[in-house]
N, C-alpha and C positions, 0 to 999 in steps of 0.2 A: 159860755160857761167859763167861768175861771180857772184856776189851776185848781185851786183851795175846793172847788164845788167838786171836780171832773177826782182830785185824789177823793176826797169825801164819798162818793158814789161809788169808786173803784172799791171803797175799804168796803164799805155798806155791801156791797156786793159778796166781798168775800164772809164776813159776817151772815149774811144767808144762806150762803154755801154751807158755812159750820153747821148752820140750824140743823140744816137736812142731813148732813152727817151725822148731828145728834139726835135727832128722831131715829134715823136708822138704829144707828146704838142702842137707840133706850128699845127697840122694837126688837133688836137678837136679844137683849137683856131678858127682858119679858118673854121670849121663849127658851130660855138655856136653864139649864139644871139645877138645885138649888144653888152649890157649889160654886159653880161658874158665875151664875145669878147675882151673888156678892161682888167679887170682881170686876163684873160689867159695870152694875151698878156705882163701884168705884168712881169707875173709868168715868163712867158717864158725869157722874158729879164732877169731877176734875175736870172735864170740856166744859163743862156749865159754868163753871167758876173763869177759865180761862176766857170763855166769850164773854162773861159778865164783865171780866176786866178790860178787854178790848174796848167794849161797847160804852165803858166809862171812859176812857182814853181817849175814844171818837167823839162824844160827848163835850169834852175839854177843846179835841182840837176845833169843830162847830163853832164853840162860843169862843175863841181866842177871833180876836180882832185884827187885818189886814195887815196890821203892822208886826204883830209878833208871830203870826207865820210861818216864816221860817223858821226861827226859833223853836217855836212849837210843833213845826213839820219835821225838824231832825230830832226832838226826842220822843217824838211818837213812833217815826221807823224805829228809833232803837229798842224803844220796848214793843214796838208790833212784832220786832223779829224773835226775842226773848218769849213772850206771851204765842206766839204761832208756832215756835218747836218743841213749846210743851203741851200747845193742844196737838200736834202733829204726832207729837210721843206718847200721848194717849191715845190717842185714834188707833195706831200701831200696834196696840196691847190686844187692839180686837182680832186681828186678821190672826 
């Protein structure tokens, strides 16, 4: 497996990670107050949105070709790090 394959898997990885965090979320959502309910619900769009953006990014780096690679490997860490501390910072809002 290549490097390109072996990061691709790792990211994919942590993208199913989010999921399950965001199933959780949307599951205290769906039992919390009305009040809180809004908030959660918030939050929970906001993870949604944040993974949607990852998952387009992941998308990008897949179809980038052998050569541009690297290129496309260093500005996808900068925006996977940008993109993961704001689903991170929502995640946060729950506990």
């Amino acid at each position: 497996m290549s490097d390109k394959d072996q990061y691709i898997e790792k990211t994919k990885a942590k993208l199913d990670q989010w999921n399950a965090e965001i199933d959780k979320m949307k599951a205290k959502a769906d039992e919390a107050e009305a009040d809180a309910k809004i908030e959660y619900q918030k939050q929970v769009e906001e993870m949604r949105g944040k993974r949607d953006e990852a998952e387009a990014k992941l998308k990008e780096l897949r179809e980038a070709g052998d050569d541009a690679w690297g290129d496309m490997k260093a500005g996808f860490d900068r925006a996977w790090d940008s993109i993961s501390g704001a689903f991170e910072s929502a995640r946060s809002r729950f506990k």
